[in-house]
C-alpha positions in Angstrom: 78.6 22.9 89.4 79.4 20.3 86.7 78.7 20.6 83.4 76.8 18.2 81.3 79.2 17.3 77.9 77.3 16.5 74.2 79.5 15.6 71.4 77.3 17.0 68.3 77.8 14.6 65.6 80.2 17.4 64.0 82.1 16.9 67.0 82.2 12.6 66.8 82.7 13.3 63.3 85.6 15.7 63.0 87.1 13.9 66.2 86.9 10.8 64.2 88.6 11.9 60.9 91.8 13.6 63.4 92.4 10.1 64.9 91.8 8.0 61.5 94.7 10.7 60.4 96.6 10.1 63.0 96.6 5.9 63.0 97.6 6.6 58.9 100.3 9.1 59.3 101.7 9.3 62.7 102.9 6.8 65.4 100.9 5.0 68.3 102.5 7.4 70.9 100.9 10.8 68.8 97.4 9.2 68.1 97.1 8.1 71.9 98.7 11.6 73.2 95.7 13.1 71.5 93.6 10.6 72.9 94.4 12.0 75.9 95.0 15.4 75.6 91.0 15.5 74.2 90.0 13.4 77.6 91.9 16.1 79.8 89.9 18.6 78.0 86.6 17.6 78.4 87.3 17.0 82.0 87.9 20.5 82.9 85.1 21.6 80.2 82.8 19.4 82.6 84.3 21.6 86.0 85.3 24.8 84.1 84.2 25.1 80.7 84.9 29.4 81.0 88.5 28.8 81.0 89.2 28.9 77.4 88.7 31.5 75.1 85.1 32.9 73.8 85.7 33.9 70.4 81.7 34.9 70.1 80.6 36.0 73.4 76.7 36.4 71.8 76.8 32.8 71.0 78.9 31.3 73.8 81.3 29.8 71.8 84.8 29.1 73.1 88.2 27.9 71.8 90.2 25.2 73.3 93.8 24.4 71.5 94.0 20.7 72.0 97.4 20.4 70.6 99.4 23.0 68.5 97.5 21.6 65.7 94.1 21.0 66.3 91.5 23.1 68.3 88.2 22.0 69.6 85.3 24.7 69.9 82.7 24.2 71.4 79.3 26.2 73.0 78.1 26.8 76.3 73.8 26.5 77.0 72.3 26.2 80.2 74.3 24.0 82.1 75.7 21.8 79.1 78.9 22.1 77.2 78.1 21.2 73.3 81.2 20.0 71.5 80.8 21.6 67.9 83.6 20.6 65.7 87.6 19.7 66.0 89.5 22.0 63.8 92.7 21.9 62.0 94.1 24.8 63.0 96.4 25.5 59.6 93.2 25.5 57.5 91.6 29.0 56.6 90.0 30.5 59.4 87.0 31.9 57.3 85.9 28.0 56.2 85.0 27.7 60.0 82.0 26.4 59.9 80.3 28.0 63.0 
């Protein structure tokens, strides 16, 4: 079965602010790594989207750690994958907004 993917506008938006980050303080090679790294991911959410960790099991909603920096979490109904938000992963943990 594949899954169908939805970017929430959370999800466009926080995506959006990591790469406008990455253009300002990091080289080509980091910004287009993550590029990628997010295209990988929604790949196997679309095949898979169990594979990474449920952190609420009532809600469906699962962690991915893009890169050691950023995590994408995201919420499983029906047969679609919704992309909620890209987080920073050194921020507080209790200013999640989920």
């Amino acid at each position: 079965m594949t899954y169908q993917v939805i970017w929430t506008n959370k999800a466009r938006e926080t995506y959006n602010q990591n790469l406008d980050y990455l253009l300002q303080n990091w080289e080509d090679k980091v910004y287009n790594d993550f590029v990628n790294r997010v295209e990988v991911v929604v790949d196997h959410l679309r095949q898979n989207p169990k594979m990474f960790i449920a952190i609420d099991v009532n809600r469906n909603i699962y962690r991915c750690v893009v890169t050691k920096h950023i995590s994408l979490f995201y919420q499983l109904t029906g047969n679609s994958v919704l992309l909620l938000l890209f987080w920073n992963n050194f921020q507080e943990p209790e200013k999640l907004p989920l």
